[in-house]
Biopython code that builds the backbone (N, CA, C, O; Angstrom):
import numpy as np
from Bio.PDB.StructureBuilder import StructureBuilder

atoms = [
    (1, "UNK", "N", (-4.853, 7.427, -38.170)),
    (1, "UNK", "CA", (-4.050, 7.990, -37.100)),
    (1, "UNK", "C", (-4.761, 7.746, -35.769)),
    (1, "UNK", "O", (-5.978, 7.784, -35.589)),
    (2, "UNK", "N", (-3.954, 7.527, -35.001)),
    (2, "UNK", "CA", (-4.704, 7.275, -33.474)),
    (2, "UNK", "C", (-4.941, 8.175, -32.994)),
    (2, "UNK", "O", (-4.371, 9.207, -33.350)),
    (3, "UNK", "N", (-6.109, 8.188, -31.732)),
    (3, "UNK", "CA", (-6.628, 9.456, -31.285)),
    (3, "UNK", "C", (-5.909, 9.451, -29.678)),
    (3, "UNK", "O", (-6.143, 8.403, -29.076)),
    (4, "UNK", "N", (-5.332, 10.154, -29.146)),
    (4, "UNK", "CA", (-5.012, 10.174, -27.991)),
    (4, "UNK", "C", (-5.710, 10.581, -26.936)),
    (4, "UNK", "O", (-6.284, 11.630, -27.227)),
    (5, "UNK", "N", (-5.973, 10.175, -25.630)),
    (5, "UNK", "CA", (-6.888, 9.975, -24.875)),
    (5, "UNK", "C", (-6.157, 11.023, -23.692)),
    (5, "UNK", "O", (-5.243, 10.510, -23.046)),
    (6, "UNK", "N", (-6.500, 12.400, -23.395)),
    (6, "UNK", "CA", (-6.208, 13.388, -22.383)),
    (6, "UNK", "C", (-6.959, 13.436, -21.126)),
    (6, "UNK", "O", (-7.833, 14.195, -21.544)),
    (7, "UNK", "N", (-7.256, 13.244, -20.062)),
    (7, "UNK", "CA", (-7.873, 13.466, -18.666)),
    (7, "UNK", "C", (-7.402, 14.220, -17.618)),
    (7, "UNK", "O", (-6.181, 14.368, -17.574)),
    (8, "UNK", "N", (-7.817, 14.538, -17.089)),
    (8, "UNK", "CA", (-7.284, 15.551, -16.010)),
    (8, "UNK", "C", (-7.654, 14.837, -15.090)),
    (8, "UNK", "O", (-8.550, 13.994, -15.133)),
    (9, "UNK", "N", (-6.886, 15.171, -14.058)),
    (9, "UNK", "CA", (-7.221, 14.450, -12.849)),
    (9, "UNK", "C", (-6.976, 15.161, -11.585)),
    (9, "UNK", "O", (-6.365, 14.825, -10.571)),
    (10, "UNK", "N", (-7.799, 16.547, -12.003)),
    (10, "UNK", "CA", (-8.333, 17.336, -11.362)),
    (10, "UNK", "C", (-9.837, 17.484, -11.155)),
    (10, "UNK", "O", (-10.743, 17.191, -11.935)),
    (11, "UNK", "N", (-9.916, 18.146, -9.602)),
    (11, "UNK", "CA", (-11.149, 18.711, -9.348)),
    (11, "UNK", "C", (-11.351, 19.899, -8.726)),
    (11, "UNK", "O", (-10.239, 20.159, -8.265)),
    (12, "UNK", "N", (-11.865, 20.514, -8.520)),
    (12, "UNK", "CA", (-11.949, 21.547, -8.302)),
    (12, "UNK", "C", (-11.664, 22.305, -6.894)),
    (12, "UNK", "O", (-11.547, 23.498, -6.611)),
    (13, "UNK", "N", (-11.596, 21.003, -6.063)),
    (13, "UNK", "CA", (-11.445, 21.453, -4.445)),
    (13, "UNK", "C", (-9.971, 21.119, -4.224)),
    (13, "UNK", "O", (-9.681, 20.437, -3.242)),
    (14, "UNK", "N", (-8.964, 21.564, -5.097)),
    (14, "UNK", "CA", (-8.106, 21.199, -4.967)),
    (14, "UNK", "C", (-7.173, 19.792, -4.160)),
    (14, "UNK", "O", (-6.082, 19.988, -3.624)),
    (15, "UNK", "N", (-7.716, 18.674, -4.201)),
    (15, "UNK", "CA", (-7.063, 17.280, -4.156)),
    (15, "UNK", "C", (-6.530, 16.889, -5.470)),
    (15, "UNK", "O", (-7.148, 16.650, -6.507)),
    (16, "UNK", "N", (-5.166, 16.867, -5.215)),
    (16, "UNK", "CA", (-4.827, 16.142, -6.899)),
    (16, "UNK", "C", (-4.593, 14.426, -6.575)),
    (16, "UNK", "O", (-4.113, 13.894, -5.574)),
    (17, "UNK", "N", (-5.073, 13.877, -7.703)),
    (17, "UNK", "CA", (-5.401, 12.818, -7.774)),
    (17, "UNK", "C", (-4.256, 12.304, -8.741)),
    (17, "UNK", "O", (-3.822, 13.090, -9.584)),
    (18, "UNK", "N", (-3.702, 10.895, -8.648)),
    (18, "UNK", "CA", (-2.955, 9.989, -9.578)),
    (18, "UNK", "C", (-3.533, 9.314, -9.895)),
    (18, "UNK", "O", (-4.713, 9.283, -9.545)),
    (19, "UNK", "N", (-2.825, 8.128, -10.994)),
    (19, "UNK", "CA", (-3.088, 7.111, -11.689)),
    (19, "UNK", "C", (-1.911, 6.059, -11.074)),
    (19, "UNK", "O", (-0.722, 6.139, -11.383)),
    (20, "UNK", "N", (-2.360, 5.261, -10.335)),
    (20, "UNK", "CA", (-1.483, 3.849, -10.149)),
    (20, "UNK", "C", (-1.692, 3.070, -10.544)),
    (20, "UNK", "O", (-2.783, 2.607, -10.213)),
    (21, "UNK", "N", (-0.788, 2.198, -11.650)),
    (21, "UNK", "CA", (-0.784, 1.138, -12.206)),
    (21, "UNK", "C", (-0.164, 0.006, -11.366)),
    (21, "UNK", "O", (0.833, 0.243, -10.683)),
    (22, "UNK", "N", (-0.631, -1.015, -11.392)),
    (22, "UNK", "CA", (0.074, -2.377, -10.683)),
    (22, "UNK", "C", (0.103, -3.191, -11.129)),
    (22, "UNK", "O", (-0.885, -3.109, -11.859)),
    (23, "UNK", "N", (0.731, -4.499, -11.389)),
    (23, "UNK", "CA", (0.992, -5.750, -12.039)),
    (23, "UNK", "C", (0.666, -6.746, -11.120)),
    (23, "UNK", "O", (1.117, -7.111, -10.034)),
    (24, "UNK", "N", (-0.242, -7.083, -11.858)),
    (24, "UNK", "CA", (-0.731, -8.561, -11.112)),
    (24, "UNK", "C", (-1.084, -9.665, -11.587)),
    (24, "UNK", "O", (-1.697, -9.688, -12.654)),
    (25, "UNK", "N", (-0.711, -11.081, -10.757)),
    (25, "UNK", "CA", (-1.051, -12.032, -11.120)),
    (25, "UNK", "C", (-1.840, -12.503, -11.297)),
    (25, "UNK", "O", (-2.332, -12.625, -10.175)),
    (26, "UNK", "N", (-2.701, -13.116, -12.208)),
    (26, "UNK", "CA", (-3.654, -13.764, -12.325)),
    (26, "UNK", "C", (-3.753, -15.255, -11.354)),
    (26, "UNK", "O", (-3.127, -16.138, -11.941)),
    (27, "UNK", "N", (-4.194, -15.617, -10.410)),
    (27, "UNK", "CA", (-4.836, -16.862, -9.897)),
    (27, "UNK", "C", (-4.635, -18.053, -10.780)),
    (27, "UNK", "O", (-3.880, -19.026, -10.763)),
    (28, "UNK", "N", (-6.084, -17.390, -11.959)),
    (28, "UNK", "CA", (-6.422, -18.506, -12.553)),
    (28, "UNK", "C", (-5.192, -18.994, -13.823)),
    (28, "UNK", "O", (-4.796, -20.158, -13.879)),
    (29, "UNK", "N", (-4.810, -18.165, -14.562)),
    (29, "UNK", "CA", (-3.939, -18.431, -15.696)),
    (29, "UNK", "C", (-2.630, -18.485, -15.148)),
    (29, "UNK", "O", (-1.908, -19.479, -15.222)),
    (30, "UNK", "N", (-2.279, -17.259, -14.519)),
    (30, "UNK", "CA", (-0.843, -17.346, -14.084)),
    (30, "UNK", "C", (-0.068, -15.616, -14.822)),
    (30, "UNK", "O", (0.917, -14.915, -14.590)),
    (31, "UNK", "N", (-1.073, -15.606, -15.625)),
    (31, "UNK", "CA", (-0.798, -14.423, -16.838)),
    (31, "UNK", "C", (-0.473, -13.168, -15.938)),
    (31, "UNK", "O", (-1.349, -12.982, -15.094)),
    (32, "UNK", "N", (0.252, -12.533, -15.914)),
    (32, "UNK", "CA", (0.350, -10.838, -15.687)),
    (32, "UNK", "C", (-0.706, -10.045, -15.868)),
    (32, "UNK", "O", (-1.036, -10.133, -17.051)),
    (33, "UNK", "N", (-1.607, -9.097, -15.109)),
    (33, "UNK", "CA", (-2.298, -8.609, -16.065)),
    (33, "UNK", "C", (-1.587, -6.611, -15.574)),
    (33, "UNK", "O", (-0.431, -6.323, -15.263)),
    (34, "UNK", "N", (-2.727, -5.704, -15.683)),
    (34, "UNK", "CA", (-2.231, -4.621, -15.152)),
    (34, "UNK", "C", (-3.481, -3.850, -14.651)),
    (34, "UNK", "O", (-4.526, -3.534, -15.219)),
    (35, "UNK", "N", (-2.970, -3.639, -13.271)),
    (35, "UNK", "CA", (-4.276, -2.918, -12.657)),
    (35, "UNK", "C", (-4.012, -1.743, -12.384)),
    (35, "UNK", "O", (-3.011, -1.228, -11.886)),
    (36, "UNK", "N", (-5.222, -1.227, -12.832)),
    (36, "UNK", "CA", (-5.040, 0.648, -12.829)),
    (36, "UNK", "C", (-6.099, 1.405, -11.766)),
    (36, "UNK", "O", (-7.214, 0.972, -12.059)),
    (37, "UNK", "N", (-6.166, 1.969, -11.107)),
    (37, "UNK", "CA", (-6.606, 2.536, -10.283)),
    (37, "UNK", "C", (-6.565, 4.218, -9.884)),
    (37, "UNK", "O", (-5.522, 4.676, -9.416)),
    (38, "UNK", "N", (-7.253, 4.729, -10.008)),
    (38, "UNK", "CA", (-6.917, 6.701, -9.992)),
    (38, "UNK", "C", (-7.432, 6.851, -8.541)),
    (38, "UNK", "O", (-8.633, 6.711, -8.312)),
    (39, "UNK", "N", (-6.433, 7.171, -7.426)),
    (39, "UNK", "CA", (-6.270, 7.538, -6.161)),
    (39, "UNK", "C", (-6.025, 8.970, -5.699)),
    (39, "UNK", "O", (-5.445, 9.878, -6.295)),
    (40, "UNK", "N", (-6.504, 8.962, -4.704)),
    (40, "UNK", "CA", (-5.905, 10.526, -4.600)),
    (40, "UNK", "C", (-4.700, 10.501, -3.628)),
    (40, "UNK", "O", (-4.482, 9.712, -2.708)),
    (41, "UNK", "N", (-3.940, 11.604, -4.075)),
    (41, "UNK", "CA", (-2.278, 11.353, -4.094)),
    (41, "UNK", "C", (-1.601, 11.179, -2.709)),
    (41, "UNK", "O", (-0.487, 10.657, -2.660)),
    (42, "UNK", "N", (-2.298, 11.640, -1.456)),
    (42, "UNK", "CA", (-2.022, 10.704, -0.254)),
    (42, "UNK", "C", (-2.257, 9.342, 0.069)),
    (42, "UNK", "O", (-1.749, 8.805, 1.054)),
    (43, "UNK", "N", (-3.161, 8.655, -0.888)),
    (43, "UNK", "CA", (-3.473, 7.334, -0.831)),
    (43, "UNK", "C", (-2.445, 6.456, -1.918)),
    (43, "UNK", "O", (-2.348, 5.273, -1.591)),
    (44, "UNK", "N", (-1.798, 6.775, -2.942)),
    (44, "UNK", "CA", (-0.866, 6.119, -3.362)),
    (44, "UNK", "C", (-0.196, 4.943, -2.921)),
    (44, "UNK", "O", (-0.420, 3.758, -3.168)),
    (45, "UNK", "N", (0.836, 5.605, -2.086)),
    (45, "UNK", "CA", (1.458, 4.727, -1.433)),
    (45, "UNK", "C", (1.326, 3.529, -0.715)),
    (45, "UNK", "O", (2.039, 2.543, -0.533)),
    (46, "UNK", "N", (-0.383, 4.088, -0.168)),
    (46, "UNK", "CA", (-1.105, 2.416, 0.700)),
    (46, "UNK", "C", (-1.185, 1.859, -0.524)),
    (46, "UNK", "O", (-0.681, 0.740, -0.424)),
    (47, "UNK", "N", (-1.563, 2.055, -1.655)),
    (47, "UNK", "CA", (-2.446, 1.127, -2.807)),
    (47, "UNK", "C", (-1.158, 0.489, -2.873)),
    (47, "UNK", "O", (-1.344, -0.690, -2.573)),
    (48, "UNK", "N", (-0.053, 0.677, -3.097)),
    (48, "UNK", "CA", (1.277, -0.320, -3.859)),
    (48, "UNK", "C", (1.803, -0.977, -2.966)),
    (48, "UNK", "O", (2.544, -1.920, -3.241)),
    (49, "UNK", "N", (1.555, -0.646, -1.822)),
    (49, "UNK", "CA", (2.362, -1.791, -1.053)),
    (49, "UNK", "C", (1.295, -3.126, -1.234)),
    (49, "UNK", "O", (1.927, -4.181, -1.194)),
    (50, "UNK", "N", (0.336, -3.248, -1.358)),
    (50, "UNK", "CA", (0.049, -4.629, -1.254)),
    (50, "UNK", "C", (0.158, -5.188, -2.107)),
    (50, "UNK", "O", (-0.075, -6.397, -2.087)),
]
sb = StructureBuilder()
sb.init_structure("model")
sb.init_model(0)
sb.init_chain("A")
sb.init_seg("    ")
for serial, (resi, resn, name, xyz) in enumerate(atoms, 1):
    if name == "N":
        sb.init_residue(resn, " ", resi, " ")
    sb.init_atom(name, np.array(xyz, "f"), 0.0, 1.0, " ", f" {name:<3s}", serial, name[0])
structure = sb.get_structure()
């Protein structure tokens, strides 16, 4: 059975933090890959626009 992986993405000074995932191209292959990044939740929005 698989073990499932729980995190909080909390701290204690109250900033809540996300998880942004993004899809990106690889350069070299061409392949898709997926980039993950844990931001804190006013910074979101800059991370995806580029």
């Amino acid at each position: 059975m698989a073990k499932k992986a729980v995190a909080t993405l909390q701290t204690g000074n109250k900033e809540k933090f996300v998880k942004v995932v993004r899809m990106v191209k690889s350069p070299k292959t061409g392949a898709y890959m997926f980039a993950e990044e844990i931001l804190p939740q006013g910074k979101a929005d800059e991370a995806l626009k580029k």
